[in-house]
MMTF fields as JSON, N, C-alpha, C and O atoms, coordinates in Angstrom:
{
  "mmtfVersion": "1.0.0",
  "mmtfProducer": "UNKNOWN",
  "numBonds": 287,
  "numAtoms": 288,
  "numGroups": 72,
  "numChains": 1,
  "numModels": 1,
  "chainsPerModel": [1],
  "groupsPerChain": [72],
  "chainIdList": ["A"],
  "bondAtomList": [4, 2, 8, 6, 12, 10, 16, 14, 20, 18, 24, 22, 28, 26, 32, 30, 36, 34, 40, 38, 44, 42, 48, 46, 52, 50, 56, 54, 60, 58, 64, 62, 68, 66, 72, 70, 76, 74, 80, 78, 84, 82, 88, 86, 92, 90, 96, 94, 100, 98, 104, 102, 108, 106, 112, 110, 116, 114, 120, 118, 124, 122, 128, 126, 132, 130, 136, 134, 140, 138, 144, 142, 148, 146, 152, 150, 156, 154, 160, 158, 164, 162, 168, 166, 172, 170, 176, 174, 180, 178, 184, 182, 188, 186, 192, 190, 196, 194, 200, 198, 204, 202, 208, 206, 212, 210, 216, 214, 220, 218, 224, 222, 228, 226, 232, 230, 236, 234, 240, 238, 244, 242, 248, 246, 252, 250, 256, 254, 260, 258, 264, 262, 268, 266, 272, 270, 276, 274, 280, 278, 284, 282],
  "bondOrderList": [1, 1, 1, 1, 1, 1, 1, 1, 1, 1, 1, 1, 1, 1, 1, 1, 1, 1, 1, 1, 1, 1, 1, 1, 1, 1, 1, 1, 1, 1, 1, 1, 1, 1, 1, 1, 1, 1, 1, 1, 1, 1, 1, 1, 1, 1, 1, 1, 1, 1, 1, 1, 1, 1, 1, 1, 1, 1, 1, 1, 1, 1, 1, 1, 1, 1, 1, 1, 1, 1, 1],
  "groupList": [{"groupName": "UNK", "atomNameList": ["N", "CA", "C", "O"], "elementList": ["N", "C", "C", "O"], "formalChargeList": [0, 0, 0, 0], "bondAtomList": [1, 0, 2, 1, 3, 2], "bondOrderList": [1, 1, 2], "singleLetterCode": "X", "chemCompType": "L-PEPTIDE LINKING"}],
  "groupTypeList": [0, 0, 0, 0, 0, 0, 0, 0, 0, 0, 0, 0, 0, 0, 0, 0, 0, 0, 0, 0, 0, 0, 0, 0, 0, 0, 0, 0, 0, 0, 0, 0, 0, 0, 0, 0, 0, 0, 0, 0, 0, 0, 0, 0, 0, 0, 0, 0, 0, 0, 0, 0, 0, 0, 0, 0, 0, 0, 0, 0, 0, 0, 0, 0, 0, 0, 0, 0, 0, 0, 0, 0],
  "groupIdList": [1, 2, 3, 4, 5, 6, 7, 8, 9, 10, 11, 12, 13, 14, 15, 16, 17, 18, 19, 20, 21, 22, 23, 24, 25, 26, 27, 28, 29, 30, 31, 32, 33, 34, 35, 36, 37, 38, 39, 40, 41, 42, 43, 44, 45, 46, 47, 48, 49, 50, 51, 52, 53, 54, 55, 56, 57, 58, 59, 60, 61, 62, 63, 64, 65, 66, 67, 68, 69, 70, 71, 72],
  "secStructList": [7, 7, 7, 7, 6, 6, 6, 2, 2, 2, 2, 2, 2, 2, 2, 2, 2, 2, 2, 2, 2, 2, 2, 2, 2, 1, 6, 6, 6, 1, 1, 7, 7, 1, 2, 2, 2, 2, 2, 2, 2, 2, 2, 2, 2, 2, 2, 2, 2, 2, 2, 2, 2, 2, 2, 2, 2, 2, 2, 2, 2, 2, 1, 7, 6, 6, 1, 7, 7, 7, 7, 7],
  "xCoordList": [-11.851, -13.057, -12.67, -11.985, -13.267, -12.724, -13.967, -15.079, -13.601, -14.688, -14.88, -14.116, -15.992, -16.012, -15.663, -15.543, -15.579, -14.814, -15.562, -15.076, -16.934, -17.585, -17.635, -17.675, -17.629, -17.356, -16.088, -15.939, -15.071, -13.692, -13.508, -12.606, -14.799, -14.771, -15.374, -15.425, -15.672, -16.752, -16.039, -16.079, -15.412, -14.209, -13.097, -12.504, -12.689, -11.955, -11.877, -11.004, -13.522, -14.112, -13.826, -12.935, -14.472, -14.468, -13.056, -13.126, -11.801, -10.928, -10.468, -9.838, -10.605, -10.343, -10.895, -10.261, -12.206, -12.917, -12.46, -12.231, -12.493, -11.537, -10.101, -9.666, -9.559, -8.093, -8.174, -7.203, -9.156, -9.592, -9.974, -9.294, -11.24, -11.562, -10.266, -10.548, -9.176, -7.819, -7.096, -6.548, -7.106, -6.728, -6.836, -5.978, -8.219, -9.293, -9.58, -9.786, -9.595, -8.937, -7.846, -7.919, -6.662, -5.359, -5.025, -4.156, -6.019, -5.68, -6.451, -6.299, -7.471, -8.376, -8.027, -8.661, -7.1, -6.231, -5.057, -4.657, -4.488, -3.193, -3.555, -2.667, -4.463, -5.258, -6.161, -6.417, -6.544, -7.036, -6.477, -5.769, -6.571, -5.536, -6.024, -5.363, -7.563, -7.941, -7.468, -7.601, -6.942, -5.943, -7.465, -7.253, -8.635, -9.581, -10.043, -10.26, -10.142, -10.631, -9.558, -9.846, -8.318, -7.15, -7.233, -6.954, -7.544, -7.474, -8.894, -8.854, -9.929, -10.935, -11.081, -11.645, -10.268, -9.599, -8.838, -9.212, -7.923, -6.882, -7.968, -8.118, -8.464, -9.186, -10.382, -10.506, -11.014, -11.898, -10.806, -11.324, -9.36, -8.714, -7.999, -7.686, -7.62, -7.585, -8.631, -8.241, -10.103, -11.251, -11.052, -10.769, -11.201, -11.071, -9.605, -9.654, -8.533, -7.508, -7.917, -7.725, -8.706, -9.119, -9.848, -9.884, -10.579, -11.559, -11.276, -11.944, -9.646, -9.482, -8.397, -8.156, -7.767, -7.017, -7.577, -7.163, -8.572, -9.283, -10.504, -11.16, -10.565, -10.816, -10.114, -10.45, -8.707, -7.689, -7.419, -7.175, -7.279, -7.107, -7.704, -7.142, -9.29, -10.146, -10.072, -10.251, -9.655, -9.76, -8.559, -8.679, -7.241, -6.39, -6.506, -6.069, -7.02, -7.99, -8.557, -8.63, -9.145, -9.977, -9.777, -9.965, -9.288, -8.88, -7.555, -6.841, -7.354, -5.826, -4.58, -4.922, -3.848, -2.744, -2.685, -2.736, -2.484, -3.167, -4.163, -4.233, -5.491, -6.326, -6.702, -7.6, -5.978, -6.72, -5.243, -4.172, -5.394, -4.529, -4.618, -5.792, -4.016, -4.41, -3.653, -3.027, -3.645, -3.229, -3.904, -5.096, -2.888, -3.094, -2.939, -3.142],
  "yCoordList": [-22.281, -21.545, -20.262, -19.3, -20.527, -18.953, -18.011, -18.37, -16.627, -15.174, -14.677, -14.856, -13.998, -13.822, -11.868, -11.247, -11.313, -9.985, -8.827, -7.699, -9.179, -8.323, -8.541, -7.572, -9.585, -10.523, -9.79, -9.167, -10.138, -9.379, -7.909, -7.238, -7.5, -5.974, -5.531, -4.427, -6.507, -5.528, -6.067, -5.322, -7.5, -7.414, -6.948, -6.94, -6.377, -5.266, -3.779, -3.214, -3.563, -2.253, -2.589, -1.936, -3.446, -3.79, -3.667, -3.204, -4.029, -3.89, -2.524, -2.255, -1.544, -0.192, 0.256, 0.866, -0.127, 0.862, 0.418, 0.987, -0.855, -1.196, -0.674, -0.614, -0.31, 0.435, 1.947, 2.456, 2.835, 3.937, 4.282, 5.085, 3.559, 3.449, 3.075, 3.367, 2.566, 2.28, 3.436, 3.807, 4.237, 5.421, 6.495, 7.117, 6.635, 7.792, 7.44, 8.425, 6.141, 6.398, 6.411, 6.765, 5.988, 6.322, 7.872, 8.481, 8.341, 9.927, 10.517, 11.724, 9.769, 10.762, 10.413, 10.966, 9.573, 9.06, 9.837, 10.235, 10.152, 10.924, 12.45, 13.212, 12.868, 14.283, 14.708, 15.819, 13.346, 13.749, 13.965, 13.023, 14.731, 15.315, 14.33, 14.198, 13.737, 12.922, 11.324, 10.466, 11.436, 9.867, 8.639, 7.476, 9.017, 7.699, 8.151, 7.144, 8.964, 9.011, 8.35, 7.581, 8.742, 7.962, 6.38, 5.609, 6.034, 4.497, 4.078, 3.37, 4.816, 4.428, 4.291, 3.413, 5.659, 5.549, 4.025, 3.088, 4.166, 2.733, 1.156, 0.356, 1.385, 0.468, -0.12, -1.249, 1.194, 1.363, 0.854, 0.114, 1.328, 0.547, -0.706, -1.361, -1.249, -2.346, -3.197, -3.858, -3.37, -4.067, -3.847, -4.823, -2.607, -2.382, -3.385, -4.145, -3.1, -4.113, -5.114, -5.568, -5.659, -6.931, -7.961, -9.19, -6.798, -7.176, -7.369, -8.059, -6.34, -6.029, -7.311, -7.751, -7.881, -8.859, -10.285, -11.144, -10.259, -11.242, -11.608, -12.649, -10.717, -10.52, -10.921, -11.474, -10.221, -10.909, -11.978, -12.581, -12.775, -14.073, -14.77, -15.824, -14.721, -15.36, -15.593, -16.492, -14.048, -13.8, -14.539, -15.143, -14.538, -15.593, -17.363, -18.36, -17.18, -18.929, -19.345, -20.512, -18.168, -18.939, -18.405, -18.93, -17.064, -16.714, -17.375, -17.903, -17.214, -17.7, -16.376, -15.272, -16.443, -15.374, -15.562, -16.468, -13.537, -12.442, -12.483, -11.488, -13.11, -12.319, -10.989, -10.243, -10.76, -9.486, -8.805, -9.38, -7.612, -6.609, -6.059, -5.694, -5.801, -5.31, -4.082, -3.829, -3.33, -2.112, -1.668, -1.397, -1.634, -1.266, 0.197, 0.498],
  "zCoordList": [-18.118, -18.463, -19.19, -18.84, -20.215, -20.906, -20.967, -21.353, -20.491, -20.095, -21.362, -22.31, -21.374, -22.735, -22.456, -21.4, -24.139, -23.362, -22.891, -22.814, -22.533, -21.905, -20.242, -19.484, -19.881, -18.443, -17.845, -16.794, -19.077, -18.55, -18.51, -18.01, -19.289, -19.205, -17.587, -17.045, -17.241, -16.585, -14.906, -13.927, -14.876, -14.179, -13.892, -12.814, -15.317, -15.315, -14.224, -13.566, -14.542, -14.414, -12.705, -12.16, -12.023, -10.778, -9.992, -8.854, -10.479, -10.344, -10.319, -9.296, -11.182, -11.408, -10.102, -9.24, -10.041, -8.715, -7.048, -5.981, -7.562, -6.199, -5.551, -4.401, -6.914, -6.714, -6.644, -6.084, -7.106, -6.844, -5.339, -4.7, -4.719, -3.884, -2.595, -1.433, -2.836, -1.987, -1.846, -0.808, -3.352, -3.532, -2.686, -2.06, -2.781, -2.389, -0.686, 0.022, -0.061, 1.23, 2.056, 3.233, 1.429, 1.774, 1.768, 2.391, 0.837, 0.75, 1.623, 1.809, 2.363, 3.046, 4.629, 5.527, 4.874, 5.953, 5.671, 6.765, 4.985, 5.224, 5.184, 5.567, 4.867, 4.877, 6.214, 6.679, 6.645, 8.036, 9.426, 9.781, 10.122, 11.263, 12.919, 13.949, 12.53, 13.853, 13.615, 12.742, 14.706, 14.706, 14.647, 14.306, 14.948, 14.718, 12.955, 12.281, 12.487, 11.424, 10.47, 9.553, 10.8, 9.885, 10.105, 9.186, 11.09, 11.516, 10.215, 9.209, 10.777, 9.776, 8.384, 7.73, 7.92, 6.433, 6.111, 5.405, 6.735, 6.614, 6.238, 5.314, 7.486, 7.711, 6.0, 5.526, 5.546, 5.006, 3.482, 2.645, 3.286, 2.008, 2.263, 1.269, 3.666, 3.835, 3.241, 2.278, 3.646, 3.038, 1.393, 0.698, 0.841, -0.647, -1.34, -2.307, -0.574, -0.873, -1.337, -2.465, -0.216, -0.124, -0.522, -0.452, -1.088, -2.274, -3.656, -4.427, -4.084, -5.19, -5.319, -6.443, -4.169, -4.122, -4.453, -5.231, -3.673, -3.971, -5.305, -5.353, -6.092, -7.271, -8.657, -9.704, -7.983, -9.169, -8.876, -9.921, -7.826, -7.53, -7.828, -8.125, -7.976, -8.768, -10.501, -11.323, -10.446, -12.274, -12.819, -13.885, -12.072, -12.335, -12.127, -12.703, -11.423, -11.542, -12.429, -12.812, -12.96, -14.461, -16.083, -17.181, -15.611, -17.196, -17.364, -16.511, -18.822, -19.281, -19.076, -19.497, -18.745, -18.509, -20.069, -20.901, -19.958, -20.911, -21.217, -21.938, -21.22, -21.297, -20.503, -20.894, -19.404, -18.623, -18.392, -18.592, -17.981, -17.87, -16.368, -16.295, -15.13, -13.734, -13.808, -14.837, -12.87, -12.471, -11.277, -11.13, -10.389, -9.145, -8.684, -7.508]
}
């Protein structure tokens, strides 16, 4: 199945925010001093991981390697 390059744009985009969002709570877990709020952080980029993992796994299922570019 080939995406056309607005599809991949915007899968793209999804990907970016997913890895931001991993970002932005790993940092708010290593910045926080209460041992449940860090668990919650973790917790909260575990799921984002998980999403962003399972995203590219998809996008590699159906696009052709190179069409898309990742960055984690």
């Amino acid at each position: 199945m080939q995406l056309t390059e607005m599809e991949l744009f915007y899968i793209q985009e999804q990907l970016r925010s997913e890895a931001l969002a991993i970002a932005k709570s790993m940092a708010s877990a290593n910045q926080s001093t209460d041992p449940r709020l860090q668990q919650m952080y973790s917790r909260v980029a575990d799921r984002h991981r998980t999403h962003y993992e399972t995203i590219l796994r998809n996008l590699q299922n159906i696009a052709p390697q190179g069409q898309y570019q990742t960055q984690y």
